[in-house]
N, C-alpha and C positions, 0 to 999 in steps of 0.2 A: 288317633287323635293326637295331634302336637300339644304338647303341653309350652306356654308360655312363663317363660321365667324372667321375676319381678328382682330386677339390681336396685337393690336401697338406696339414696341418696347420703353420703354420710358427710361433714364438711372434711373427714381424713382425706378426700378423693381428690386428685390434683384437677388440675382447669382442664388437662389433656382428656383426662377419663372420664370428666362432667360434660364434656364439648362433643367426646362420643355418644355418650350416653342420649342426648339433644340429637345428636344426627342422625343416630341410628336407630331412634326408636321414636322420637319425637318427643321426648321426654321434658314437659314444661319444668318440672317441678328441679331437673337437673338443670336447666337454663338459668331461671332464677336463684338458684341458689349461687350461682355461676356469678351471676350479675351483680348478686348480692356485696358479694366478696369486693368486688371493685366500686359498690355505689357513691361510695366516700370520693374516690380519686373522680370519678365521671360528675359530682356536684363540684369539686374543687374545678375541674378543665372547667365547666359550665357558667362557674359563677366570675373566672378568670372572663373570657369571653366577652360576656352576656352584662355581667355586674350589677346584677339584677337578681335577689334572691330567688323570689317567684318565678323569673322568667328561669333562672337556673334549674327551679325545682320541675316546669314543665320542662324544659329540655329532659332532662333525666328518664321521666316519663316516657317524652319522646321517643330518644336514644333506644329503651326496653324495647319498643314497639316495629324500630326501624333496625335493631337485632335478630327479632325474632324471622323478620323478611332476608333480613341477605346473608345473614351466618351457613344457614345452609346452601347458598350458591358461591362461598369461600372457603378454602383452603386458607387453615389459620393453625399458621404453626406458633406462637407466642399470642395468647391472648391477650392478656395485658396492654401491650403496645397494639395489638390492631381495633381491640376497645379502644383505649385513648387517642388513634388517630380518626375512629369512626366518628367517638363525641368531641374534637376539635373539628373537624370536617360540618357536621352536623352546625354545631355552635357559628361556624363562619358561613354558611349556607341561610343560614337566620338571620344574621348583619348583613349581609348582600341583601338580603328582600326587605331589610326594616332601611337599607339606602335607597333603594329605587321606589319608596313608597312613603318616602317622608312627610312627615305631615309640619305645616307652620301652623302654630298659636297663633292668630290676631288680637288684637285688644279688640274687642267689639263697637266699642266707641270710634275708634279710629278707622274700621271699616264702615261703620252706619255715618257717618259724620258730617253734617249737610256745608263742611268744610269745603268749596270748590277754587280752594285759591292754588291747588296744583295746577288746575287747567288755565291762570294766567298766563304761566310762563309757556305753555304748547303754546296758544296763542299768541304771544308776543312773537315766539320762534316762528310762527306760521308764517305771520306778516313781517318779519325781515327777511324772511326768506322768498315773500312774495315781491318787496322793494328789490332783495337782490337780484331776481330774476328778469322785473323790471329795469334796471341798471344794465342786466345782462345784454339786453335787445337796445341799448341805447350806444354800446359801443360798435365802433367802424371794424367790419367784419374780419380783419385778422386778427384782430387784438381780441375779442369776445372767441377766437377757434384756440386761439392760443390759450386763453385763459383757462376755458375749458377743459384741453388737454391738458394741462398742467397740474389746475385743480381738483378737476372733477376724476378725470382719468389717472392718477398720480402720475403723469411722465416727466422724465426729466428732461432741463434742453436738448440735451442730443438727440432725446428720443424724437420730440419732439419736429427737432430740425431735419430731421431724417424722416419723417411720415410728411411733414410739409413740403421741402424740397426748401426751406428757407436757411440761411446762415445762422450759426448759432446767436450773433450779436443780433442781430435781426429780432432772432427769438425772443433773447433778455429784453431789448429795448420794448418789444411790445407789451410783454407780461409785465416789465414795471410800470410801463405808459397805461396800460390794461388797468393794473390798481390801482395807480394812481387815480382816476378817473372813476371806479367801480365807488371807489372810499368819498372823493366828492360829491356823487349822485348821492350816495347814501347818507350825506352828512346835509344835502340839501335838499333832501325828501324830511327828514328827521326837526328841521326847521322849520 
């Protein structure tokens, strides 16, 4: 019969021989006292971070829990620093999810609000955009191709002169002749 021999925990014990102690026998009581040792620095990283007491004091909590999972599948020669880099890791792992899941405050007045004078101005925009396009079908068909490509397309004359097969003055002349003409439909639709 093997007889099982019990190593006391004592805090004389370095981080090396409490970190053995955890890995090779499973030893909680060696962990925690482990963890202990550093709690103060793992709140300080947490509260740096976080800046949020509570949320610092669950991270910590955390931290214990997400120790007890991957110490034993590492190689940890300085405790100290690979704590402190687990509870910065940890800490920035928790800002990434609190950015991608952001919440907005609305005043609830301002969402409930039988306010519809935002939908004026869609409207307004709807129907000049409905004149413009009417305007559009009213110009002599190079000057409404050119327009087009100019505006809507963003080209520039050359581009433009080049997909048409027109001269660049060609081009200008129409797109200003184009506006010109766009601006007075619009100015005597608006009358």
């Amino acid at each position: 019969m093997s007889k099982i021999i019990s190593i006391p925990v004592h805090a004389e014990q370095s981080d090396a021989q409490l970190l053995d102690q955890f890995k090779l026998r499973k030893d909680q009581e060696a962990l925690a006292q482990l963890y202990l040792r550093y709690s103060d620095l793992i709140y300080g990283v947490c509260l740096k971070y976080l800046e949020d007491p509570e949320d610092a004091k669950d991270a910590v909590m955390n931290i214990y829990q997400e120790l007890r999972e991957k110490l034993p599948r590492h190689e940890v020669q300085n405790f100290k620093s690979w704590l402190y880099v687990l509870a910065k890791n940890h800490c920035l792992m928790i800002l990434r999810a609190a950015k991608k899941n952001r919440t907005i405050n609305l005043d609830a007045q301002v969402v409930q609000s039988g306010d519809f004078s935002h939908l004026d101005s869609v409207i307004e925009k709807e129907e000049t955009f409905k004149k413009l396009e009417k305007c559009m079908e009213s110009l002599p068909g190079e000057q409404a191709k050119t327009i087009r490509l100019f505006y809507y397309d963003n080209k520039c004359y050359n581009e433009i002169a080049a997909t048409t097969g027109m001269e660049w003055n060609k081009v200008r002349s129409l797109i200003q002749n184009g506006r010109r003409n766009l601006k007075n439909c619009m100015d005597k639709d608006a009358n």
